[in-house]
PDB file with SEQRES, HELIX, SHEET and CRYST1 records, atoms N, CA, C and O in Angstrom:
SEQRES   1 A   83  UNK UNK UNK UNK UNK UNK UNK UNK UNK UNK UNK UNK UNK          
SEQRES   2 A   83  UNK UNK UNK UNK UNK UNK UNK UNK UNK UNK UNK UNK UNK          
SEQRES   3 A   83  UNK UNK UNK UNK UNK UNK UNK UNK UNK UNK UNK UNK UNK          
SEQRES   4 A   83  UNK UNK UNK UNK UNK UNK UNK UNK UNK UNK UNK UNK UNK          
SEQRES   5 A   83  UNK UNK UNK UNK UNK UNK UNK UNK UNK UNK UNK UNK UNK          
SEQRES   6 A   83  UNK UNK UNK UNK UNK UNK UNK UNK UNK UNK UNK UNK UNK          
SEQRES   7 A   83  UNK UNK UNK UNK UNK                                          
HELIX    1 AA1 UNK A    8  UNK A   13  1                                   6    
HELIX    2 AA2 UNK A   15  UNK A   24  1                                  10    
HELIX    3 AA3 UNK A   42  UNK A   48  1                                   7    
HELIX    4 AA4 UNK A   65  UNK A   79  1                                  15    
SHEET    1 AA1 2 UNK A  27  UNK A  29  0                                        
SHEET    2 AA1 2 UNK A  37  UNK A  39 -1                                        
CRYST1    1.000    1.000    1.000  90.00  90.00  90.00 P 1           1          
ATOM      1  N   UNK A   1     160.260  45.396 136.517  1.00  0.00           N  
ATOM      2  CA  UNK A   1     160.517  46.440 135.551  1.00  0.00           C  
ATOM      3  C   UNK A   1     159.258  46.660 134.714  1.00  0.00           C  
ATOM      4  O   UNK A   1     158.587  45.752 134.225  1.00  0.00           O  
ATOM      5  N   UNK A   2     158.993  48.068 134.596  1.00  0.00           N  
ATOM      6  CA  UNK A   2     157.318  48.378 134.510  1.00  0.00           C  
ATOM      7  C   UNK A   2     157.838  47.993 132.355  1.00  0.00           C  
ATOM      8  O   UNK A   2     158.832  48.201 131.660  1.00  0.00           O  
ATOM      9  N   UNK A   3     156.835  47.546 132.195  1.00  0.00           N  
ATOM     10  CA  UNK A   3     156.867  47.585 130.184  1.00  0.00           C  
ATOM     11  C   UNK A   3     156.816  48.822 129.707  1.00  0.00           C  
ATOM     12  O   UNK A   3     155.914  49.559 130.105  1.00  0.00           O  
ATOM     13  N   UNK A   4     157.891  49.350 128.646  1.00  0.00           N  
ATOM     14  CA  UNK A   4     157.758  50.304 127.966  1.00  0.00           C  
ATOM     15  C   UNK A   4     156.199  50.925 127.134  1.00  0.00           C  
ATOM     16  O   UNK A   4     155.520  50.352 126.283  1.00  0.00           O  
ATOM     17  N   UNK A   5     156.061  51.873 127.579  1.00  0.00           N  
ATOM     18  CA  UNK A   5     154.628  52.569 126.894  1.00  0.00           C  
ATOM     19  C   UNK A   5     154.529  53.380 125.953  1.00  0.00           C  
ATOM     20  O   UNK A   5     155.034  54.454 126.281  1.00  0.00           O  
ATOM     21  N   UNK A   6     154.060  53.390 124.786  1.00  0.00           N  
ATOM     22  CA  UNK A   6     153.891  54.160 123.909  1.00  0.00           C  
ATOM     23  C   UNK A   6     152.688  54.676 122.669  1.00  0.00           C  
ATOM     24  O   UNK A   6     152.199  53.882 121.865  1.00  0.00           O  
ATOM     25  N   UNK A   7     152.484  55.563 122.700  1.00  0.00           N  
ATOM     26  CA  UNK A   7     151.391  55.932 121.968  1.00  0.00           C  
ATOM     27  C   UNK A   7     151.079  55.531 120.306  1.00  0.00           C  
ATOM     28  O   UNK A   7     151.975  55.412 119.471  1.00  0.00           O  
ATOM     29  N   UNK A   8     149.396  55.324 119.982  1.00  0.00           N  
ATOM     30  CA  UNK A   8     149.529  55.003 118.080  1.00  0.00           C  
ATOM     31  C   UNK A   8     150.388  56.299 117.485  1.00  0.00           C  
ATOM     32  O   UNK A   8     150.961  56.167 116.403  1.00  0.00           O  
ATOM     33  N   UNK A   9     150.449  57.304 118.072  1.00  0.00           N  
ATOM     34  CA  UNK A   9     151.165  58.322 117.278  1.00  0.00           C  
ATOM     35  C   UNK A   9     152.245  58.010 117.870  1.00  0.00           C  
ATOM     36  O   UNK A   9     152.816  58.369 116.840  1.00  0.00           O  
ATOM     37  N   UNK A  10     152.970  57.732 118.443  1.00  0.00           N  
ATOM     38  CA  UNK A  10     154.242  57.918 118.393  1.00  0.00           C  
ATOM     39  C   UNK A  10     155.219  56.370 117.584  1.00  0.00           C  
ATOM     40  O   UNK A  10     156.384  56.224 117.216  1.00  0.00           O  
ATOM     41  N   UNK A  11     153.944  55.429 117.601  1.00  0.00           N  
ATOM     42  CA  UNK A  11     154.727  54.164 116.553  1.00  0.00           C  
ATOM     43  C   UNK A  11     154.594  54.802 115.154  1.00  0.00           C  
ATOM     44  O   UNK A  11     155.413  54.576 114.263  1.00  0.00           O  
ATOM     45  N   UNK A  12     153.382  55.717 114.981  1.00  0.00           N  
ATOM     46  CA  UNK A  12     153.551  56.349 113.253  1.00  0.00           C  
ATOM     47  C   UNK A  12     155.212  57.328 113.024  1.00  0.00           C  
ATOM     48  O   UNK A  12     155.904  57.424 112.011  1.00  0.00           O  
ATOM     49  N   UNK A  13     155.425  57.949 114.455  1.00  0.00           N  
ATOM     50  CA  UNK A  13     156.654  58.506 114.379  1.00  0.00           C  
ATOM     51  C   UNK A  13     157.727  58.374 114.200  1.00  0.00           C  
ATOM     52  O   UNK A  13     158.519  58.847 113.385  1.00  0.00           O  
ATOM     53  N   UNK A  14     157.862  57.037 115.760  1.00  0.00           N  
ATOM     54  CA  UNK A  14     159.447  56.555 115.739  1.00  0.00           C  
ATOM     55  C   UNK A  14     159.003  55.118 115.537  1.00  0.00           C  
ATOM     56  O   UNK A  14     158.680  54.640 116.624  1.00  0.00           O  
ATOM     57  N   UNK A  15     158.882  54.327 114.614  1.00  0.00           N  
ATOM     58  CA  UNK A  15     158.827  52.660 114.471  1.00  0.00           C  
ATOM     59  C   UNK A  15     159.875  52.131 115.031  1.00  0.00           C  
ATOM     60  O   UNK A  15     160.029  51.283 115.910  1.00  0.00           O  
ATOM     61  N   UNK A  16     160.904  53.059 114.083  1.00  0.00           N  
ATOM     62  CA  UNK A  16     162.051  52.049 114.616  1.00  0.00           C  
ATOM     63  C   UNK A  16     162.597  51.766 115.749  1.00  0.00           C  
ATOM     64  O   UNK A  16     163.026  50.698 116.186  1.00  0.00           O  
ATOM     65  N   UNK A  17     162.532  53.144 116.341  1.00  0.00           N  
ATOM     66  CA  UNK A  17     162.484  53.196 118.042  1.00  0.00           C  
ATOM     67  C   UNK A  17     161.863  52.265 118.666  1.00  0.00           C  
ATOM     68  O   UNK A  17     162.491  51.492 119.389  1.00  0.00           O  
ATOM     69  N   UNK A  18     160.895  52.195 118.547  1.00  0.00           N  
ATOM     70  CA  UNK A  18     159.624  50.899 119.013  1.00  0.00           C  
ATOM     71  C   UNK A  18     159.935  49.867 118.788  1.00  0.00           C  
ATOM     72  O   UNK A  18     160.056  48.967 119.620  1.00  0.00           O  
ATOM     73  N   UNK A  19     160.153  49.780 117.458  1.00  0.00           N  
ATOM     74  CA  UNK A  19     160.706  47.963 116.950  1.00  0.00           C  
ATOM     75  C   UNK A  19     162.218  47.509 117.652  1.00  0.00           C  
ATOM     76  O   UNK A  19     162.295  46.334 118.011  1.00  0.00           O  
ATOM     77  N   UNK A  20     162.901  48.012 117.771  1.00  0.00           N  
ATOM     78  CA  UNK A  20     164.108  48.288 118.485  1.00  0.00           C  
ATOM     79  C   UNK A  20     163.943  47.479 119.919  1.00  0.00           C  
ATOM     80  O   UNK A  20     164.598  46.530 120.351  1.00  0.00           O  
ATOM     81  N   UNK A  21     162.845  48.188 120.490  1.00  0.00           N  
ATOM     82  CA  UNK A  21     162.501  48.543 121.702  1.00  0.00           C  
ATOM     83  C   UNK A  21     161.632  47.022 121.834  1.00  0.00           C  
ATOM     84  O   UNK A  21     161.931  46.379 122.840  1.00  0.00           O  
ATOM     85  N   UNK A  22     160.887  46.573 121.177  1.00  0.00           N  
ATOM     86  CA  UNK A  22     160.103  45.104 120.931  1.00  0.00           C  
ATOM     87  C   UNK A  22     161.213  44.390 120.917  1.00  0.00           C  
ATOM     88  O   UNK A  22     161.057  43.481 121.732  1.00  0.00           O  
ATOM     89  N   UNK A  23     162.270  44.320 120.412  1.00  0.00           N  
ATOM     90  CA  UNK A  23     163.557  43.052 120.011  1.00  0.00           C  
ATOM     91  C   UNK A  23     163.563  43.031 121.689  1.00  0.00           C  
ATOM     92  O   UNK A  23     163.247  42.040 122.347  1.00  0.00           O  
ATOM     93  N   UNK A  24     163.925  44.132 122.172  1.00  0.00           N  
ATOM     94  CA  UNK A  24     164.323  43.412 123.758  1.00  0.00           C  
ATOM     95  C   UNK A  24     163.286  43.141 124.744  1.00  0.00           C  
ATOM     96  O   UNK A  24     163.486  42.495 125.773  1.00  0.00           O  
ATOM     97  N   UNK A  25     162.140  43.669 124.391  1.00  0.00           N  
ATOM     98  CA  UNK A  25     161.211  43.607 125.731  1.00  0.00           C  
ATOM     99  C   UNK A  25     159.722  43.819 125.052  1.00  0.00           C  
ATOM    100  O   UNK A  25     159.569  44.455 124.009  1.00  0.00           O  
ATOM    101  N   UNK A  26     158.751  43.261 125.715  1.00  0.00           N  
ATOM    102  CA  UNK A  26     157.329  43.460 125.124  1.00  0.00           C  
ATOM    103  C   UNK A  26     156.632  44.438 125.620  1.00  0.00           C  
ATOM    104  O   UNK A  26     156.231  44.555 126.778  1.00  0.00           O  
ATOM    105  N   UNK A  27     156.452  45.332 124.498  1.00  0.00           N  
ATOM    106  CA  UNK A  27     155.883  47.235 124.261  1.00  0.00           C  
ATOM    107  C   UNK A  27     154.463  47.356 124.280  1.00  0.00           C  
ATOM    108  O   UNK A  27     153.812  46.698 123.469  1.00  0.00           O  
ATOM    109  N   UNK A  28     153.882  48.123 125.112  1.00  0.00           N  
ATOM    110  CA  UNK A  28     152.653  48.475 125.239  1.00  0.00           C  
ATOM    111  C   UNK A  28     152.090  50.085 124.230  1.00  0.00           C  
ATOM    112  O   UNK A  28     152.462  51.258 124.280  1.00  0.00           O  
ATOM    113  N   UNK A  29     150.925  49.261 123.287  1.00  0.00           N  
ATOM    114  CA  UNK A  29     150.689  50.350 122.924  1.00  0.00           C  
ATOM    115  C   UNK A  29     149.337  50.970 123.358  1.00  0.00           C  
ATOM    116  O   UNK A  29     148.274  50.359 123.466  1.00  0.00           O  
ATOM    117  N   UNK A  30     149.590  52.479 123.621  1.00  0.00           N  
ATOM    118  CA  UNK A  30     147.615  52.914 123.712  1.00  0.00           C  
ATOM    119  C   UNK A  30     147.531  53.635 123.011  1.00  0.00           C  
ATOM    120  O   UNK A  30     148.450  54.208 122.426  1.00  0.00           O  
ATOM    121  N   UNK A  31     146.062  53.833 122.862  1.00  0.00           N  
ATOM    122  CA  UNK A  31     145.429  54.483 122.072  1.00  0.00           C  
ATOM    123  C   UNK A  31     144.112  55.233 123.126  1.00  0.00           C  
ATOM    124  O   UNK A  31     143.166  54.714 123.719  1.00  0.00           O  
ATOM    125  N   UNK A  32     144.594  56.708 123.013  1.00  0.00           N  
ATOM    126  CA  UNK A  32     143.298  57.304 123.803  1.00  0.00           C  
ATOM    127  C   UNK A  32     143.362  56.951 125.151  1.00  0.00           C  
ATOM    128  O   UNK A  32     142.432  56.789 125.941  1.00  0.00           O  
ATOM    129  N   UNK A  33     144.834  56.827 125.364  1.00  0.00           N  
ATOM    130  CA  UNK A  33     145.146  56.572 126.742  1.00  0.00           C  
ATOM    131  C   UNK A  33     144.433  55.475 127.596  1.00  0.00           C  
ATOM    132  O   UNK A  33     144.037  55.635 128.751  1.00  0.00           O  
ATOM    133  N   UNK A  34     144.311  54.108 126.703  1.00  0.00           N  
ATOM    134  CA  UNK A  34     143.771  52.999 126.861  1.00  0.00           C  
ATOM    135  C   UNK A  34     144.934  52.141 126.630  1.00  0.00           C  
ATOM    136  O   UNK A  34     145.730  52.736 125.903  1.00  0.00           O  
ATOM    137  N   UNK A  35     145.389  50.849 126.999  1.00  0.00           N  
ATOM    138  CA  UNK A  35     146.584  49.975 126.203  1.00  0.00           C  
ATOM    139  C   UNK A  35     145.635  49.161 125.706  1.00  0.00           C  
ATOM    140  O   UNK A  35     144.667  48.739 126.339  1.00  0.00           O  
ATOM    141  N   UNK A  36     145.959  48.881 124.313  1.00  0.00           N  
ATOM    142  CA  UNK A  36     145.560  48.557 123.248  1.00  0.00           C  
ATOM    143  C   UNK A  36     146.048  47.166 122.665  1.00  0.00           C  
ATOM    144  O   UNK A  36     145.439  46.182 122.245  1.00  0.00           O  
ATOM    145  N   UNK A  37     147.401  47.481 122.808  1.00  0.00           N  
ATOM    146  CA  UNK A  37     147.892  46.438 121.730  1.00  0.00           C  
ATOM    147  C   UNK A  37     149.312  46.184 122.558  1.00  0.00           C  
ATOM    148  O   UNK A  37     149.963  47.044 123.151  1.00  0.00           O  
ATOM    149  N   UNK A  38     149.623  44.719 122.431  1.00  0.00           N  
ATOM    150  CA  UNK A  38     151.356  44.785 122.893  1.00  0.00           C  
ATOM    151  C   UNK A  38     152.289  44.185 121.892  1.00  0.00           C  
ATOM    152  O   UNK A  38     151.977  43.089 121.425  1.00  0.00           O  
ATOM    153  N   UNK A  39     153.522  44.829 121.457  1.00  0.00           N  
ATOM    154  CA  UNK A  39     154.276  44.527 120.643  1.00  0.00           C  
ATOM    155  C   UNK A  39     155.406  43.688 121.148  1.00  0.00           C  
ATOM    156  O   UNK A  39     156.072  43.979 122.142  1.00  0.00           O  
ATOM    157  N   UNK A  40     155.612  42.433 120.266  1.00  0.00           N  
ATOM    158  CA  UNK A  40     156.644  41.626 120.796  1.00  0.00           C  
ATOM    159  C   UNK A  40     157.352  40.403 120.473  1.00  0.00           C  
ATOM    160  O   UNK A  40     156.844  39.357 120.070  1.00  0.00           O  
ATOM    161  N   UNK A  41     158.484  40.622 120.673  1.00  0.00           N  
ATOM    162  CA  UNK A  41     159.758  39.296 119.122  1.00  0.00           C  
ATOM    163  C   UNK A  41     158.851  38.375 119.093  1.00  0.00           C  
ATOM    164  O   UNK A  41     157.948  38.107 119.885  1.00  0.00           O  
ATOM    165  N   UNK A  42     159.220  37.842 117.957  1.00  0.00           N  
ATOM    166  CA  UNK A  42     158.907  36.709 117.422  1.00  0.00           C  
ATOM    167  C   UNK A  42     158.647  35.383 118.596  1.00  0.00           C  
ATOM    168  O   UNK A  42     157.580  34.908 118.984  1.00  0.00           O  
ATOM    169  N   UNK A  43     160.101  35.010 118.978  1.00  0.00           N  
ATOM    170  CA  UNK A  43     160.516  34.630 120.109  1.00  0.00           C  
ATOM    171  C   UNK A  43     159.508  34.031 121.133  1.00  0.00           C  
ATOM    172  O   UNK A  43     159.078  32.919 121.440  1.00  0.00           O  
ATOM    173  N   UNK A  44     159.254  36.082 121.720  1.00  0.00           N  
ATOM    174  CA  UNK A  44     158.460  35.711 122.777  1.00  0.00           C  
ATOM    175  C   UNK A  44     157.094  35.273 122.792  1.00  0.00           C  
ATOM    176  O   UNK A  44     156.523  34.828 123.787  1.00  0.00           O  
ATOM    177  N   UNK A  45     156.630  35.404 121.740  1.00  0.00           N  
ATOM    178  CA  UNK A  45     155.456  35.396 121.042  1.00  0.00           C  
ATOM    179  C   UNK A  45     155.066  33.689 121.272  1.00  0.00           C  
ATOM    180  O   UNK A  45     154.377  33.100 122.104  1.00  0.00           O  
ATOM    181  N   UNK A  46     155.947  33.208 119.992  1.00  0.00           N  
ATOM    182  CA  UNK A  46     156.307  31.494 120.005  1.00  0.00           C  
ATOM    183  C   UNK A  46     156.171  30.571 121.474  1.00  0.00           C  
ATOM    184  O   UNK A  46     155.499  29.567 121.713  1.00  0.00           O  
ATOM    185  N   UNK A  47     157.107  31.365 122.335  1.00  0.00           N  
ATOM    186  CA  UNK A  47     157.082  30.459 124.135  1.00  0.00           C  
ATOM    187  C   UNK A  47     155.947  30.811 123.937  1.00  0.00           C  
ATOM    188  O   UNK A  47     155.267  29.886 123.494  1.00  0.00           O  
ATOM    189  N   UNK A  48     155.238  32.048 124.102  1.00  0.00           N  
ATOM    190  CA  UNK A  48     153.257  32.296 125.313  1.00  0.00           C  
ATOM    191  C   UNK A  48     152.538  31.103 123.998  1.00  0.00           C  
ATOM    192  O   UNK A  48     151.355  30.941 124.297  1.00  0.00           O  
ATOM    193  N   UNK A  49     152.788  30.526 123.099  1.00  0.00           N  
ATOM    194  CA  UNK A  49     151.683  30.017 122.161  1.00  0.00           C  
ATOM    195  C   UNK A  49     152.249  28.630 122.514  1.00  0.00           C  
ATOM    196  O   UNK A  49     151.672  27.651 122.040  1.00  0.00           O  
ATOM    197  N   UNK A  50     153.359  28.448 123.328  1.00  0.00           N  
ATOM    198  CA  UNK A  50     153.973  27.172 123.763  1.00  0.00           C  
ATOM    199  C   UNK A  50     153.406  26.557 124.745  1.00  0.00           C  
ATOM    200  O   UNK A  50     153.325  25.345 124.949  1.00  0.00           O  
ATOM    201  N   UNK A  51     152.925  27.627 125.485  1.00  0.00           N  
ATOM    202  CA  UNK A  51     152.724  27.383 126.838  1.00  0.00           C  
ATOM    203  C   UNK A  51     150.996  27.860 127.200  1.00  0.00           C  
ATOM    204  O   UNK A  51     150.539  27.748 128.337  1.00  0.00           O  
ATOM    205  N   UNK A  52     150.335  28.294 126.246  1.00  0.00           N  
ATOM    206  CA  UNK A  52     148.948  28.883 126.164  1.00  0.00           C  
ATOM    207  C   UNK A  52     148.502  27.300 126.288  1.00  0.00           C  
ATOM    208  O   UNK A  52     149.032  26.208 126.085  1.00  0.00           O  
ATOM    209  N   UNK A  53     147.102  27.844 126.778  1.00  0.00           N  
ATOM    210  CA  UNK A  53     146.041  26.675 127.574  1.00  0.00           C  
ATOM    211  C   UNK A  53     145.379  26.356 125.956  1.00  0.00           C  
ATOM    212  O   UNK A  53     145.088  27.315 125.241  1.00  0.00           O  
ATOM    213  N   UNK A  54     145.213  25.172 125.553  1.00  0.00           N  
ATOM    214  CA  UNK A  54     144.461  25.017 124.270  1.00  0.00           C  
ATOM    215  C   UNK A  54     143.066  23.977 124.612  1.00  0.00           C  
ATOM    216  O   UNK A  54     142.438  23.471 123.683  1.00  0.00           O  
ATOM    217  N   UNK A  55     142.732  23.769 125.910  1.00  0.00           N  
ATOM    218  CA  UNK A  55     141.486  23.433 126.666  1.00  0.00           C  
ATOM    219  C   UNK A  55     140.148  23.662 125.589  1.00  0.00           C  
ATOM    220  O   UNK A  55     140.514  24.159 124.524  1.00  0.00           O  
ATOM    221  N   UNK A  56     138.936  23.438 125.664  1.00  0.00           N  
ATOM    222  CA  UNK A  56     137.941  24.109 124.815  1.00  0.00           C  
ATOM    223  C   UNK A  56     136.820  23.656 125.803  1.00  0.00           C  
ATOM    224  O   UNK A  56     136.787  22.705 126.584  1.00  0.00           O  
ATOM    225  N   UNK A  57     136.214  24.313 125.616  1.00  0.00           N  
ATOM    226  CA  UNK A  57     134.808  24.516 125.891  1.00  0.00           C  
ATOM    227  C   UNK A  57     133.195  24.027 124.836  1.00  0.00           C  
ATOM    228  O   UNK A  57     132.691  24.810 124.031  1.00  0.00           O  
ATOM    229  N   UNK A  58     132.780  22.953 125.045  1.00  0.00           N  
ATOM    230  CA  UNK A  58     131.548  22.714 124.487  1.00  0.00           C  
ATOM    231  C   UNK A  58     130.125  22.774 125.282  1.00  0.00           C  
ATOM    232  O   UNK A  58     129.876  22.897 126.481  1.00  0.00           O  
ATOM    233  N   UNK A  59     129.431  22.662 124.326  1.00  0.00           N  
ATOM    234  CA  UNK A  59     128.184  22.790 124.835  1.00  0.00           C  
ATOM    235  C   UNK A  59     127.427  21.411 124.079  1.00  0.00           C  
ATOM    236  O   UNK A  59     127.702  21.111 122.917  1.00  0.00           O  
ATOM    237  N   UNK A  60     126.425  20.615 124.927  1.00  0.00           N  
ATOM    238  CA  UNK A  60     126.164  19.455 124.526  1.00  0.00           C  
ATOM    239  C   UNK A  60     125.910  19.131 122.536  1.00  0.00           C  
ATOM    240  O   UNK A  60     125.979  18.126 121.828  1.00  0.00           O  
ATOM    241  N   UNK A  61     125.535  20.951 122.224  1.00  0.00           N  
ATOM    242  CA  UNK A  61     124.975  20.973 120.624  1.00  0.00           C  
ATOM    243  C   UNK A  61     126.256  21.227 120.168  1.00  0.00           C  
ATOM    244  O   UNK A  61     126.262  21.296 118.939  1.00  0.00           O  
ATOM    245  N   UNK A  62     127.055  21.350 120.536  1.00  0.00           N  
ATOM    246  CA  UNK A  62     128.709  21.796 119.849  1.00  0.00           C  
ATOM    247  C   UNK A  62     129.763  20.618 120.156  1.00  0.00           C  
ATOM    248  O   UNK A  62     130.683  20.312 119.397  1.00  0.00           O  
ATOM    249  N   UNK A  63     129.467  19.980 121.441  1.00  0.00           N  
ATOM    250  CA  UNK A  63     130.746  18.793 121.423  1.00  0.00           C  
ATOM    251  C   UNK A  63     130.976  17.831 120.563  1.00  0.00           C  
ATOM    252  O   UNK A  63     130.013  17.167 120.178  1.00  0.00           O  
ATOM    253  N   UNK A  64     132.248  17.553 120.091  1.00  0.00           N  
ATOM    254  CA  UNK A  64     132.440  16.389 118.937  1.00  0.00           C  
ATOM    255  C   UNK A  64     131.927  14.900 119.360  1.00  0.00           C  
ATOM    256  O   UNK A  64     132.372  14.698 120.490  1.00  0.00           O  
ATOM    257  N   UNK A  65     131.338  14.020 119.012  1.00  0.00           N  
ATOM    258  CA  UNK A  65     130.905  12.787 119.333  1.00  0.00           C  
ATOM    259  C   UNK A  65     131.994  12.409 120.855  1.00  0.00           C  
ATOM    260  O   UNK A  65     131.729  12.163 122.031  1.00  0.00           O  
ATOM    261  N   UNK A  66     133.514  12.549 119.919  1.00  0.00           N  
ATOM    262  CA  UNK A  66     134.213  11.564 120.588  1.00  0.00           C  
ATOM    263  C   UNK A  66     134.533  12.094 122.135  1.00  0.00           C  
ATOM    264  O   UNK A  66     135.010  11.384 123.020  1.00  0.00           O  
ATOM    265  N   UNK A  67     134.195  13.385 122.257  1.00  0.00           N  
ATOM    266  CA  UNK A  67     134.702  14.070 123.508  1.00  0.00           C  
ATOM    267  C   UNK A  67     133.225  13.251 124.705  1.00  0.00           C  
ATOM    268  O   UNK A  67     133.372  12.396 125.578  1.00  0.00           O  
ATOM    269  N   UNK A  68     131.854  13.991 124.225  1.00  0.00           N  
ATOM    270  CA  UNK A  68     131.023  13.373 124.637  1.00  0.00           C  
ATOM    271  C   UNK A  68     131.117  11.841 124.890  1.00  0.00           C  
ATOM    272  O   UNK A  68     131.062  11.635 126.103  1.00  0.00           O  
ATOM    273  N   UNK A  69     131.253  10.580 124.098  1.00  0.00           N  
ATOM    274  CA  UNK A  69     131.723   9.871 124.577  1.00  0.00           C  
ATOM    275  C   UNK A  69     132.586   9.268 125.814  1.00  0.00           C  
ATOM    276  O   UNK A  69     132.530   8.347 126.629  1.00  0.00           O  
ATOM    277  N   UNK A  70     133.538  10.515 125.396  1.00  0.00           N  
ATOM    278  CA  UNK A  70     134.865   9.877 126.922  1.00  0.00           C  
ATOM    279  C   UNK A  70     134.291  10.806 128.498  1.00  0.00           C  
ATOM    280  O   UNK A  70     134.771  10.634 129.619  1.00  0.00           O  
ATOM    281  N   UNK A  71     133.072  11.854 128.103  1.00  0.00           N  
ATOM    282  CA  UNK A  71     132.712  12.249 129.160  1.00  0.00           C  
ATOM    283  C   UNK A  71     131.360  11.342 129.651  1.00  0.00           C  
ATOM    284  O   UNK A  71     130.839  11.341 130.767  1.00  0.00           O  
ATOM    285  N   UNK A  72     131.045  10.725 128.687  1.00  0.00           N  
ATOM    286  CA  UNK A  72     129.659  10.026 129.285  1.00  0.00           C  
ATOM    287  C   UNK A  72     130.546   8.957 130.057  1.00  0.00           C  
ATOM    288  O   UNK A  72     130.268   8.772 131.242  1.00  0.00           O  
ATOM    289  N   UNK A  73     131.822   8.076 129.361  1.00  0.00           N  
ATOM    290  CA  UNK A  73     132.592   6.907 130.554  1.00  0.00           C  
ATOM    291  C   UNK A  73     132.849   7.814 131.386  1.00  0.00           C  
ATOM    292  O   UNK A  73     132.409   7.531 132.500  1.00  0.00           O  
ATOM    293  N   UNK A  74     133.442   8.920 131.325  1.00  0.00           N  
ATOM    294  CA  UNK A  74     134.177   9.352 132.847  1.00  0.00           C  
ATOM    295  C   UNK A  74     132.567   9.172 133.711  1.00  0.00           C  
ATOM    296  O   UNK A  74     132.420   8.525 134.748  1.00  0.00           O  
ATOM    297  N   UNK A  75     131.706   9.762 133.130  1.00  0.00           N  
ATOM    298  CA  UNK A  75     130.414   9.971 134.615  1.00  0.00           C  
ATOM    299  C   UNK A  75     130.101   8.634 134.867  1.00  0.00           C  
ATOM    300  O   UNK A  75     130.013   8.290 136.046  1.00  0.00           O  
ATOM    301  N   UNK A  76     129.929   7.870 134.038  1.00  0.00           N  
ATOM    302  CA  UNK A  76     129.298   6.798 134.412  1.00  0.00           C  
ATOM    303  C   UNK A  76     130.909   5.841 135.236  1.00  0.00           C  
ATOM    304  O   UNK A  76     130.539   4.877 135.906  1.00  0.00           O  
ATOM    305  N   UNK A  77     131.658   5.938 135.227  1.00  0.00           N  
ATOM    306  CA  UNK A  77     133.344   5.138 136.121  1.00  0.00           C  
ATOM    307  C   UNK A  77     132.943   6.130 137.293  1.00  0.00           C  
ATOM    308  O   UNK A  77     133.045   5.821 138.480  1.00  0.00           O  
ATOM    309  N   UNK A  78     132.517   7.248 136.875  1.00  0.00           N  
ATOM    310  CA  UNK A  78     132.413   7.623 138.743  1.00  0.00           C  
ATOM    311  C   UNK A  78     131.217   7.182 139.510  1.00  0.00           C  
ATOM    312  O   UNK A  78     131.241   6.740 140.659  1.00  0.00           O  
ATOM    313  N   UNK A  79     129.993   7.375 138.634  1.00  0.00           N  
ATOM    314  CA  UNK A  79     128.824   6.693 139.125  1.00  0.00           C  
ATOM    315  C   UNK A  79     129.196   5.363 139.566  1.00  0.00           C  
ATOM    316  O   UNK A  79     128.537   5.042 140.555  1.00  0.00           O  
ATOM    317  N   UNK A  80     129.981   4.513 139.204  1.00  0.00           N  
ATOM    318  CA  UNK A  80     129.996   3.018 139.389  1.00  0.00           C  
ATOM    319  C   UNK A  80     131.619   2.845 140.632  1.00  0.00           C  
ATOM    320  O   UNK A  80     132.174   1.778 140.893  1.00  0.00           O  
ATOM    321  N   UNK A  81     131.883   3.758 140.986  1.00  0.00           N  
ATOM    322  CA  UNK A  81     132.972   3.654 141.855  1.00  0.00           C  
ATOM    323  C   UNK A  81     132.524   3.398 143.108  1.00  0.00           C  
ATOM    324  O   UNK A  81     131.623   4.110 143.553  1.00  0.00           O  
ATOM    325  N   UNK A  82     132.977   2.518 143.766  1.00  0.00           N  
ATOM    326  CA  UNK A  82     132.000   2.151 145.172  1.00  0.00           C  
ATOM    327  C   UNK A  82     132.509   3.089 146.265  1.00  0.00           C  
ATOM    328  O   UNK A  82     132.056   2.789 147.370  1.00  0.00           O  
ATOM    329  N   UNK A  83     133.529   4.402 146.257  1.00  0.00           N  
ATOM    330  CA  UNK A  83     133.977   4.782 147.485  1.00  0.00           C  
ATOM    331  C   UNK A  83     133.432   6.280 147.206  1.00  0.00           C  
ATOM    332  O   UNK A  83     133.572   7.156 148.059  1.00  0.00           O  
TER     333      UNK A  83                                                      
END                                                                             
């Protein structure tokens, strides 16, 4: 089932329509016939931040001591693995 679509002018129009329309299902908005923005409950919002990847990415001048640390044992337990 394709997501409901709707324009920045038409959320200045009908909100409530829209908000309505967000309680049951997550609303696509465009702008300039681009999608822009997606509107959506509380709810569903909460599960994707449940289930979102919170992984990070460093760079040797940005990693915290302790991460560096457990990556210098991991290389060096593989360096020293005899198989």
């Amino acid at each position: 089932m394709a997501r409901p679509i709707f324009t920045t002018s038409d959320l200045s129009r009908r909100s409530g329509d829209i908000i309505a329309e967000a309680m049951r299902q997550p609303v696509t908005i465009t702008q300039r016939n681009k999608p822009r923005f997606v509107l959506l409950n509380v709810e569903d919002y909460e599960r994707l931040k449940e289930y979102a990847d919170h992984r990070q990415a460093y760079s040797l001048e940005t990693m915290p001591d302790d991460v560096f640390e457990a990556m210098k044992q991991a290389v060096e337990d593989y360096a020293n693995d005899p198989e």
